[in-house]
py3Dmol code that shows the C-alpha trace and the ligand (Angstrom):
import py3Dmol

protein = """\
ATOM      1  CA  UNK A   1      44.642-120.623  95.155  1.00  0.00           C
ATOM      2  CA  UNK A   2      43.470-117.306  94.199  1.00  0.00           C
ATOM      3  CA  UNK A   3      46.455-114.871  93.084  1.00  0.00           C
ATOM      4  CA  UNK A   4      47.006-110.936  93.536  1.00  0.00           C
ATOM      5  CA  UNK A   5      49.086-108.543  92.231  1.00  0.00           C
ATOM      6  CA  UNK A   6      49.843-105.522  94.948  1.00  0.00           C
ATOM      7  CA  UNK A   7      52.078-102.550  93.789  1.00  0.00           C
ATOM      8  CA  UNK A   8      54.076-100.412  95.997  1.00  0.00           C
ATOM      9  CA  UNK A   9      54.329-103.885  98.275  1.00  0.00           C
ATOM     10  CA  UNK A  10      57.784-103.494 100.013  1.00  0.00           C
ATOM     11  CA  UNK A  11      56.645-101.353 102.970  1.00  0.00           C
ATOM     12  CA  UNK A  12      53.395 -99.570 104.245  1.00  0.00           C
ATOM     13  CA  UNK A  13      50.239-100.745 103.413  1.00  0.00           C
ATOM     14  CA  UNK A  14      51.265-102.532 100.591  1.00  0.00           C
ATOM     15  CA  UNK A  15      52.859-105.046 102.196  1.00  0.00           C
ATOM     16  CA  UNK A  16      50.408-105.256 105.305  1.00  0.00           C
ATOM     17  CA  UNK A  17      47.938-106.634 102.622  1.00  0.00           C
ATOM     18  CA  UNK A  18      50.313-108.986 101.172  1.00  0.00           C
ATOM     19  CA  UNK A  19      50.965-110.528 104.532  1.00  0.00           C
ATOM     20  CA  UNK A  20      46.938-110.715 105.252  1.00  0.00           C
ATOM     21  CA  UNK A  21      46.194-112.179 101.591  1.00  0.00           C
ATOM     22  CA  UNK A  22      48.922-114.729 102.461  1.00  0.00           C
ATOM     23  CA  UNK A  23      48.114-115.540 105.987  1.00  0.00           C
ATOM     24  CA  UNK A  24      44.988-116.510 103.941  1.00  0.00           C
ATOM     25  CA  UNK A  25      46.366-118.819 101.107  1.00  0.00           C
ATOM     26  CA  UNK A  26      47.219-115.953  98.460  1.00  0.00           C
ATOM     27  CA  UNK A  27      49.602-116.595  95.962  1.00  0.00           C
ATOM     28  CA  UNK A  28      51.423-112.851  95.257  1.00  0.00           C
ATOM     29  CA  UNK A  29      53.094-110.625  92.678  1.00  0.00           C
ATOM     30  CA  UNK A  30      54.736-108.218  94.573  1.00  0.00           C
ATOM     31  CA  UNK A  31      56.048-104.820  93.030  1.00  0.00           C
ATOM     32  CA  UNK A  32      58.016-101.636  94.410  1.00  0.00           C
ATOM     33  CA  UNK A  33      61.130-100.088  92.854  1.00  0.00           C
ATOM     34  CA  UNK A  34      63.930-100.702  94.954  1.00  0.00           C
ATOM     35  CA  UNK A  35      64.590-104.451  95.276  1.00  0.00           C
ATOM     36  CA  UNK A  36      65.776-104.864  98.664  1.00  0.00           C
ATOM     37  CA  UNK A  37      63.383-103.921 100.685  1.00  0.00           C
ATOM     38  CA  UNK A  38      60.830-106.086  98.287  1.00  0.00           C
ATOM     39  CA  UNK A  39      62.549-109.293  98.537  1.00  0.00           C
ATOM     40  CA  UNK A  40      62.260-109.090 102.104  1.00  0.00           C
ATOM     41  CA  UNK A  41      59.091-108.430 102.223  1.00  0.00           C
ATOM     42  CA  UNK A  42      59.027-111.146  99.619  1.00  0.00           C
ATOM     43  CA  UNK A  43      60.888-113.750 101.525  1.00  0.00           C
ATOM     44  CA  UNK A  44      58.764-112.507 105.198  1.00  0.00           C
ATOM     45  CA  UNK A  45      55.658-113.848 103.518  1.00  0.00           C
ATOM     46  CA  UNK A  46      57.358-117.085 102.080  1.00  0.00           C
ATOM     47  CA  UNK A  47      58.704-118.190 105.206  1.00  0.00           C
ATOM     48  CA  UNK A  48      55.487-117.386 106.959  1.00  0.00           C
ATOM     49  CA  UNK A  49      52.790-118.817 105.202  1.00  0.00           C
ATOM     50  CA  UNK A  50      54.527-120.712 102.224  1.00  0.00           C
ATOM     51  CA  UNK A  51      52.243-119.517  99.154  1.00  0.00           C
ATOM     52  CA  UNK A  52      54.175-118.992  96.160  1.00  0.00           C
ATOM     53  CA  UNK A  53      55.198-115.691  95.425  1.00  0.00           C
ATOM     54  CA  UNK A  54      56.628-113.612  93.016  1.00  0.00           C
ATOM     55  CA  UNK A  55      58.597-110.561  93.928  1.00  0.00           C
ATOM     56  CA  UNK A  56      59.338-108.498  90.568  1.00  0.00           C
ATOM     57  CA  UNK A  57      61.425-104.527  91.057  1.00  0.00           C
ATOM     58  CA  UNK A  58      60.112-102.229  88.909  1.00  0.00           C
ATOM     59  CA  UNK A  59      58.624 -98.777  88.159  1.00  0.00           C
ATOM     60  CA  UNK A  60      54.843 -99.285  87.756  1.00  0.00           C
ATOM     61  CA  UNK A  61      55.148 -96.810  84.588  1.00  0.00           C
ATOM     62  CA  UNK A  62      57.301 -99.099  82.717  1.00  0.00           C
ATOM     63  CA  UNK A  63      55.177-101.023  80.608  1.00  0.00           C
ATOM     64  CA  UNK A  64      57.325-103.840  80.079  1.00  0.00           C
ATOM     65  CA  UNK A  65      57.804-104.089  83.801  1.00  0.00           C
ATOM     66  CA  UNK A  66      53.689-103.891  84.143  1.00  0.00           C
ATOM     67  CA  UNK A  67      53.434-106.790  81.523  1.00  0.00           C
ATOM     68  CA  UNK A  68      56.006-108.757  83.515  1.00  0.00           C
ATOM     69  CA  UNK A  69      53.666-108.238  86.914  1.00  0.00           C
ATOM     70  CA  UNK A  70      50.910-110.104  85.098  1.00  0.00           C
ATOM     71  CA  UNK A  71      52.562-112.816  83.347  1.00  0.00           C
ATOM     72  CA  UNK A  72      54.149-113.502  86.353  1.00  0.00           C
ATOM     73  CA  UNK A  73      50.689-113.943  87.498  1.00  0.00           C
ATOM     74  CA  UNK A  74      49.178-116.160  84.681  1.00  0.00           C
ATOM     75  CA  UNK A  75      52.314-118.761  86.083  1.00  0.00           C
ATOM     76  CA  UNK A  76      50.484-118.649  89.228  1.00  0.00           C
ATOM     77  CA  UNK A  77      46.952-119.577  88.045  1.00  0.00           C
ATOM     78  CA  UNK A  78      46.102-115.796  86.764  1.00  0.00           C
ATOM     79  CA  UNK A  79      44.689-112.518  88.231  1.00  0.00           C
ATOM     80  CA  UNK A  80      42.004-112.545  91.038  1.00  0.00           C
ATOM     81  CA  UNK A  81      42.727-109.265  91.871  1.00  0.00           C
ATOM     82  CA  UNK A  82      44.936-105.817  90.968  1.00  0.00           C
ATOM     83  CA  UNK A  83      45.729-103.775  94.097  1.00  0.00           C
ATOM     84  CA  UNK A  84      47.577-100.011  92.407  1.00  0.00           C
ATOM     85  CA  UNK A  85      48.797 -99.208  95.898  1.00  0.00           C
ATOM     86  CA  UNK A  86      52.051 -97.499  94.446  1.00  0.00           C
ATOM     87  CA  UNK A  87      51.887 -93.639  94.477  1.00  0.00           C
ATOM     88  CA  UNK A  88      53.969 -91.156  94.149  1.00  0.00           C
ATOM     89  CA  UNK A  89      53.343 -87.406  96.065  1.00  0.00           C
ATOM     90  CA  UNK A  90      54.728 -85.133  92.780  1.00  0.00           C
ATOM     91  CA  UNK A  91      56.799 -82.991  95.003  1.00  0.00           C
ATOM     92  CA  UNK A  92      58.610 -83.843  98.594  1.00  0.00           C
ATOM     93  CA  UNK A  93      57.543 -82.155 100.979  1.00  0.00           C
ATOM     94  CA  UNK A  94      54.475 -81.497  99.641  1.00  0.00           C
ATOM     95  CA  UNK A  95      54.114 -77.761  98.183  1.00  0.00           C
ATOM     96  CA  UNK A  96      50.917 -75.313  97.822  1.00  0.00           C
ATOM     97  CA  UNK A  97      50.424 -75.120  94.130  1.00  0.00           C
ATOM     98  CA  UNK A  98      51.897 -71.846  93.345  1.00  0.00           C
ATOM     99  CA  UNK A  99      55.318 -73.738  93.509  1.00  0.00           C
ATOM    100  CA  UNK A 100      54.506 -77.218  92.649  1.00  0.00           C
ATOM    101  CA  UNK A 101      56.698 -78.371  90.025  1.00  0.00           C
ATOM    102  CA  UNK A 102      54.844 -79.303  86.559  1.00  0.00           C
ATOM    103  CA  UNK A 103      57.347 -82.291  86.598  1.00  0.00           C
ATOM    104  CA  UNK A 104      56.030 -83.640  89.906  1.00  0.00           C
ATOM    105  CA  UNK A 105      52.148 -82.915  89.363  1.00  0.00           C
ATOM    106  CA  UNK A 106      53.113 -85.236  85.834  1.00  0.00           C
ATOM    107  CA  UNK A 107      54.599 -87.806  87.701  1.00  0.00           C
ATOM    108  CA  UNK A 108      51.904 -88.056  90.027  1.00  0.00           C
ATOM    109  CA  UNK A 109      49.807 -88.274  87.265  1.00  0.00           C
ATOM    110  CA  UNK A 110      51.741 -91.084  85.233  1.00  0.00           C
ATOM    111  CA  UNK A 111      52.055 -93.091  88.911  1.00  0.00           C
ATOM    112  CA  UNK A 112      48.821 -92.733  90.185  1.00  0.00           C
ATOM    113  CA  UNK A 113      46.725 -92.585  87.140  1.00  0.00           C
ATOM    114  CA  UNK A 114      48.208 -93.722  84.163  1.00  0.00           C
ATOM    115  CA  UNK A 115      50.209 -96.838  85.490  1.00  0.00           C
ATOM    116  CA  UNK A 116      47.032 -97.891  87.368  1.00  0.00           C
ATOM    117  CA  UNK A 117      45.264 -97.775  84.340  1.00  0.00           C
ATOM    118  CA  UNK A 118      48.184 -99.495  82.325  1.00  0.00           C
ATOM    119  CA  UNK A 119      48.641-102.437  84.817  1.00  0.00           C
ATOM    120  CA  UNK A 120      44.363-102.419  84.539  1.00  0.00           C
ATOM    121  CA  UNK A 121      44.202-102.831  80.881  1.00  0.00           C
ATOM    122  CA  UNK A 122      47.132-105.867  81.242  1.00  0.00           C
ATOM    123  CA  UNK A 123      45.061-107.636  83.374  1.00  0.00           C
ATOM    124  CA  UNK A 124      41.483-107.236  82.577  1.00  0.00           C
ATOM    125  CA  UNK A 125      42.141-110.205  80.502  1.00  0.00           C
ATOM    126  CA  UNK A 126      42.856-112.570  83.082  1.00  0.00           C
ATOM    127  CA  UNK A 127      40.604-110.577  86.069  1.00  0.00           C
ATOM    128  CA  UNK A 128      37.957-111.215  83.327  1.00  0.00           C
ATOM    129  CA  UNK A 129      38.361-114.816  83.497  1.00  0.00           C
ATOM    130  CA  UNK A 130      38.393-115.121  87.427  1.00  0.00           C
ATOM    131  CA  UNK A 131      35.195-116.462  88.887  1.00  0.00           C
ATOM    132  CA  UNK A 132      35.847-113.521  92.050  1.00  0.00           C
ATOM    133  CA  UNK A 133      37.837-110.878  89.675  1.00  0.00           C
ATOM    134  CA  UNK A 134      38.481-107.584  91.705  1.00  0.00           C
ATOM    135  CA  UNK A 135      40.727-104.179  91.361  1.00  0.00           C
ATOM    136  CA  UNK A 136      41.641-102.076  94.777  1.00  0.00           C
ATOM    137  CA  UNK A 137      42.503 -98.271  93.252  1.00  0.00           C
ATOM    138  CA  UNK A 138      43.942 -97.100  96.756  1.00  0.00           C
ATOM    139  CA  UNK A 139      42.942 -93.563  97.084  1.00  0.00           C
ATOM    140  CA  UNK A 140      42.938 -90.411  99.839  1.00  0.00           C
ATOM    141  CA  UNK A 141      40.430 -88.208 101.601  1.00  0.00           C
ATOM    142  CA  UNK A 142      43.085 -85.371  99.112  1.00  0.00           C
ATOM    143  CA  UNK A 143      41.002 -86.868  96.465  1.00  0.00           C
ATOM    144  CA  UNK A 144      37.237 -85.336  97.274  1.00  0.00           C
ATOM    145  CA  UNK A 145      39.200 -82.580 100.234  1.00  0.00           C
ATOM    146  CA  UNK A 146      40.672 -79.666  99.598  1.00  0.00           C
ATOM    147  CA  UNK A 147      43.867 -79.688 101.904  1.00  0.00           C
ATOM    148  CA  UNK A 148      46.163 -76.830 101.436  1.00  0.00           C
ATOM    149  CA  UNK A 149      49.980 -78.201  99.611  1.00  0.00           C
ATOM    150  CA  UNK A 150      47.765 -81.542  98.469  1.00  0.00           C
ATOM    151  CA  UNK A 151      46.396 -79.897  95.124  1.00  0.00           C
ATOM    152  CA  UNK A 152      48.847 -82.267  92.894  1.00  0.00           C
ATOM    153  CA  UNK A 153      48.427 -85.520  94.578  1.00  0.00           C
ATOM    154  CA  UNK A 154      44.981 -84.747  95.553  1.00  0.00           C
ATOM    155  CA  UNK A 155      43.817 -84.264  91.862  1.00  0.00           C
ATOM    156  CA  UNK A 156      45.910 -87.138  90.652  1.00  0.00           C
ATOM    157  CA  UNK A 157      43.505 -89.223  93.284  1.00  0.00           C
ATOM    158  CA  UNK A 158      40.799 -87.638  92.184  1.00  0.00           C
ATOM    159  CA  UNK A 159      41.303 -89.032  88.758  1.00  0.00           C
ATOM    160  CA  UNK A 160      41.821 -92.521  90.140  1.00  0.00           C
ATOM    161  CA  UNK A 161      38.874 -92.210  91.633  1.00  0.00           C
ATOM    162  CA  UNK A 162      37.231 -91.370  88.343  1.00  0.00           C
ATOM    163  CA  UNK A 163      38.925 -94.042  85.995  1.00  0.00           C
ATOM    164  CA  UNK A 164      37.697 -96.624  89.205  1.00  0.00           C
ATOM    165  CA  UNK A 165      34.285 -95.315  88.448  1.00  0.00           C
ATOM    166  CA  UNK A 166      33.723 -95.919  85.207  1.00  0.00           C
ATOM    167  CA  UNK A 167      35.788 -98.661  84.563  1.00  0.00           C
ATOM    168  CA  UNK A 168      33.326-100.190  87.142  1.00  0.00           C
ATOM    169  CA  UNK A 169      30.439 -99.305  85.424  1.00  0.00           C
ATOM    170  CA  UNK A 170      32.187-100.915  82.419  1.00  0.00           C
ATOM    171  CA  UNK A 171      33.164-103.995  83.432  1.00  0.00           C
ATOM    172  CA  UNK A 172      30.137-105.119  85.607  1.00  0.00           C
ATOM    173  CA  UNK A 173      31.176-109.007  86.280  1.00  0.00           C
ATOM    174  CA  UNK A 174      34.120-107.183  88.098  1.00  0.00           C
ATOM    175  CA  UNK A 175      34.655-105.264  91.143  1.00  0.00           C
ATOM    176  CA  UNK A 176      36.043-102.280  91.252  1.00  0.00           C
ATOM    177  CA  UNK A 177      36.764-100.818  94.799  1.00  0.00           C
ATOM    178  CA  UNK A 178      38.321 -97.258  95.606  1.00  0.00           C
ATOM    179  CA  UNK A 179      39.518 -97.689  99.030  1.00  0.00           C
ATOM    180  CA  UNK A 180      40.385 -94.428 100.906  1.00  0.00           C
ATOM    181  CA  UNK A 181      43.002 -95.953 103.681  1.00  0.00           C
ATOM    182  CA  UNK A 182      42.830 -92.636 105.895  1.00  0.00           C
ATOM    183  CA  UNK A 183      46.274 -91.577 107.458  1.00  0.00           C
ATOM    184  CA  UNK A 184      48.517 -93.726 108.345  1.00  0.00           C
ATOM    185  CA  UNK A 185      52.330 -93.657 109.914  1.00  0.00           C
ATOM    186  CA  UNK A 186      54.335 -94.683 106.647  1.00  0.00           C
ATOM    187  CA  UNK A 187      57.589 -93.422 104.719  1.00  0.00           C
ATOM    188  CA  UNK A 188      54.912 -92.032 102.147  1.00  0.00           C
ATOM    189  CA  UNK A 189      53.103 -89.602 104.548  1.00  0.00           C
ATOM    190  CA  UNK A 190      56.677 -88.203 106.658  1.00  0.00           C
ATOM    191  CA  UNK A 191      57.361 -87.684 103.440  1.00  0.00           C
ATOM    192  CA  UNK A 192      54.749 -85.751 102.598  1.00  0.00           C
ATOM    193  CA  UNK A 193      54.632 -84.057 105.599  1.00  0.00           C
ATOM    194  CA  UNK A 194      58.104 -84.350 107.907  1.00  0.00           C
ATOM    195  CA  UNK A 195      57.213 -81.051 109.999  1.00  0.00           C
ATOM    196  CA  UNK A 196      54.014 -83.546 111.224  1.00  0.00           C
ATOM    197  CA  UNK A 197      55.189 -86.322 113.655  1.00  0.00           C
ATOM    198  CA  UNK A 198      51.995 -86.829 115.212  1.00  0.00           C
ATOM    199  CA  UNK A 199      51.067 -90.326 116.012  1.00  0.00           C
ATOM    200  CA  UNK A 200      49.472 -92.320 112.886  1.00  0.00           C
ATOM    201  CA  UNK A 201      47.815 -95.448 112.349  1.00  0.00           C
ATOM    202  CA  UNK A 202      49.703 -98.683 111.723  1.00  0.00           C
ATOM    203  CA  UNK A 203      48.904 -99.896 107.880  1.00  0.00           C
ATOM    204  CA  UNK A 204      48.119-103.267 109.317  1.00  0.00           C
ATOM    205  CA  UNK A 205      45.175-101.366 111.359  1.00  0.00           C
ATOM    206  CA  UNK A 206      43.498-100.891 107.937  1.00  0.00           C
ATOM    207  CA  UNK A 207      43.940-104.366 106.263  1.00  0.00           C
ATOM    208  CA  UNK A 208      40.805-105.658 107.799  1.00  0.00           C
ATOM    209  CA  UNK A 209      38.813-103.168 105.741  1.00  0.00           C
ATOM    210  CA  UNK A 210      40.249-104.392 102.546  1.00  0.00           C
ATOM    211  CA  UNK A 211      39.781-108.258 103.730  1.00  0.00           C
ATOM    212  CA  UNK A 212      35.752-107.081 104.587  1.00  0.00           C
ATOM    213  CA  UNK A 213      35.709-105.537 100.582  1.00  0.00           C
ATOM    214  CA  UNK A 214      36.840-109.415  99.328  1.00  0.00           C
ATOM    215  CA  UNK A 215      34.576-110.787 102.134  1.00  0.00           C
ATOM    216  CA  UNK A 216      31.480-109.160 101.141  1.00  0.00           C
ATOM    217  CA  UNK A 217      31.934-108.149  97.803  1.00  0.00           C
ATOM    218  CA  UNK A 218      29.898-104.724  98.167  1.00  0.00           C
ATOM    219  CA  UNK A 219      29.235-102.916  94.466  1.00  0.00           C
ATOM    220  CA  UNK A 220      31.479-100.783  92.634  1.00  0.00           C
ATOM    221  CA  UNK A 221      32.369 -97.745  94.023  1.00  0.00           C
ATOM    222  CA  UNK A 222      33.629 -95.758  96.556  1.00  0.00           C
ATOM    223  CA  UNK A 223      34.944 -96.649  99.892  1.00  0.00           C
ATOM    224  CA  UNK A 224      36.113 -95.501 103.623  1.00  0.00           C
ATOM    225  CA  UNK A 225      38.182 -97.684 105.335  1.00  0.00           C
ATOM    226  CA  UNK A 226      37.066 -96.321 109.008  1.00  0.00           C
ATOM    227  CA  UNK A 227      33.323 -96.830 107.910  1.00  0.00           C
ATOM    228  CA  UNK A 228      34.704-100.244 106.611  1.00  0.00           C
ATOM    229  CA  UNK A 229      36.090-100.787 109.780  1.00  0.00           C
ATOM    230  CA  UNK A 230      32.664 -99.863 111.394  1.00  0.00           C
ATOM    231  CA  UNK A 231      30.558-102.259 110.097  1.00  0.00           C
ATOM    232  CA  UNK A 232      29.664-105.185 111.416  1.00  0.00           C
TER     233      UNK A 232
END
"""
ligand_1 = """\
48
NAP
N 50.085 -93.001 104.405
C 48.958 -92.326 104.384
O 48.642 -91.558 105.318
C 48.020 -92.480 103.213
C 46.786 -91.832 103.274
C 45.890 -91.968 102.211
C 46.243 -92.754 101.129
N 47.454 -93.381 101.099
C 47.740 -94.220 99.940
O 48.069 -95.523 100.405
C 48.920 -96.173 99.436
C 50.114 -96.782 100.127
O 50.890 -95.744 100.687
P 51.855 -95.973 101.953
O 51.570 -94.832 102.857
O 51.733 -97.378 102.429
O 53.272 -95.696 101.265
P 54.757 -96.281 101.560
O 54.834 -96.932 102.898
O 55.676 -95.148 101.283
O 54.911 -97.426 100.455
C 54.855 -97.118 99.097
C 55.211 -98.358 98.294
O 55.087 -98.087 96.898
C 56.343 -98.357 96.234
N 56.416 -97.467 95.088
C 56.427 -96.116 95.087
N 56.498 -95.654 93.830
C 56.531 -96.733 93.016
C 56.602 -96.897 91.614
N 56.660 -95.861 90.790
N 56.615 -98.167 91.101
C 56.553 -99.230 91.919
N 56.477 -99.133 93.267
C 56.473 -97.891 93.805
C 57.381 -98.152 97.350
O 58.619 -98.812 97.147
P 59.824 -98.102 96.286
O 59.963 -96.703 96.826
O 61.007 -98.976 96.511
O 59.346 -98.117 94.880
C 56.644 -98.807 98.517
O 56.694 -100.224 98.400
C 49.258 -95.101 98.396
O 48.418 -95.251 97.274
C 48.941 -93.804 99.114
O 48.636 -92.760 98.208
C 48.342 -93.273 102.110
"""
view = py3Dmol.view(width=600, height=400)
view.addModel(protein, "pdb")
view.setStyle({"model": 0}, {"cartoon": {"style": "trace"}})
view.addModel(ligand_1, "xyz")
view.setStyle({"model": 1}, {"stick": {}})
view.zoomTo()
view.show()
């Protein structure tokens, strides 16, 4: 069975994918911080669709805790494919930049771009080896937009965007996806935005754009999950 490792997979979209790549016969290593929450998730998809998974708590910038995701993973066969789905905003509620916090834009930087890279570099061994060997960088529309308060988080995605780029042009029997999800109703975007309680897409509305990416196995590069969603 093919094997995945999903950050950020206790809630939102994160764990929406884990319960599609399980409905179809993925074995997981699931990450998020607080443990709860995770083994839930965990057990949901166990109990479900009985694949073997492996639910590890941990901050994606601990390195010790990213080696752990993908050794985890070699029990399981190896790595068919990375999703970095964790993220952090820098600053809740998000702020215009004149008073975002240095501390928060850093975070965001060492959550969104240096962890994703981190967790990369541990795996491109075994993604290397996989006959199918992918990595999902989840990104934004704050990445290539310029939305007033986003400036941190945006540029943070921006750089994800950039490292997804290249490392795609580096490692050509791989492929490397940048998915912008669009909005969607999680913890992540009330968060970002509480004043804003307008209805949002479910996470599991999105999934089948990520399935479509492992379906078809476009290039490298850059993609929308709406025009995802579009195509037939
Ligand atoms: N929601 C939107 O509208 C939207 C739009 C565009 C892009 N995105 C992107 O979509 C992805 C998923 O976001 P979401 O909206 O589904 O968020 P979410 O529902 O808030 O879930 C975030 C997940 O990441 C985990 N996480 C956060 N920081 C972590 C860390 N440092 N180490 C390990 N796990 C961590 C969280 O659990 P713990 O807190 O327990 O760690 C949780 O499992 C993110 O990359 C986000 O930037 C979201």
């Amino acid at each position: 069975m093919p094997v995945a490792i999903i950050t950020g997979a206790s809630k939102g979209l994160g764990r929406a994918l884990a319960e599609a790549l399980a409905e179809r016969g993925w074995d997981l290593v699931l990450d998020a911080r607080t443990p709860q929450p995770l083994q839930e998730a965990a057990e949901a998809v166990l109990s479900k669709y009985g694949v073997q998974v492996r639910a590890l708590p941990g901050d994606v910038t601990d390195g010790t805790h990213r080696a752990r995701l993908v050794a985890a993973a070699r029990e399981l066969g190896g790595v068919d494919l990375l999703v970095n789905n964790a993220s952090a905003l820098g600053t809740e509620p998000l702020v215009r930049l004149e008073a975002l916090p240095l501390d928060g834009l850093r975070r965001a930087l060492e959550v969104n771009v240096v962890a994703a890279l981190g967790l990369v570099q541990e795996a491109l061994p075994l993604l290397r080896q996989s006959p199918a060997g992918a990595v999902i960088d989840v990104s934004s529309d704050a990445a290539a937009e310029a939305y007033e308060t986003w400036g941190g988080y945006g540029a943070s995605k921006a750089a994800l965007d950039q490292l997804s780029a290249v490392l795609g042009e580096e490692e050509p029997g791989l492929r490397v996806w940048v998915v912008d999800p669009g909005d969607m109703g999680t913890d992540l975007y009330a968060a970002a935005v509480p004043d804003d309680d307008g209805p949002r897409p479910d996470p599991a509305s999105v999934v089948p754009a990520f399935l479509r990416l492992l379906d078809r196995r476009p290039a490298s590069g850059r993609y929308g999950a709406p025009a995802l969603l579009e195509q037939r």
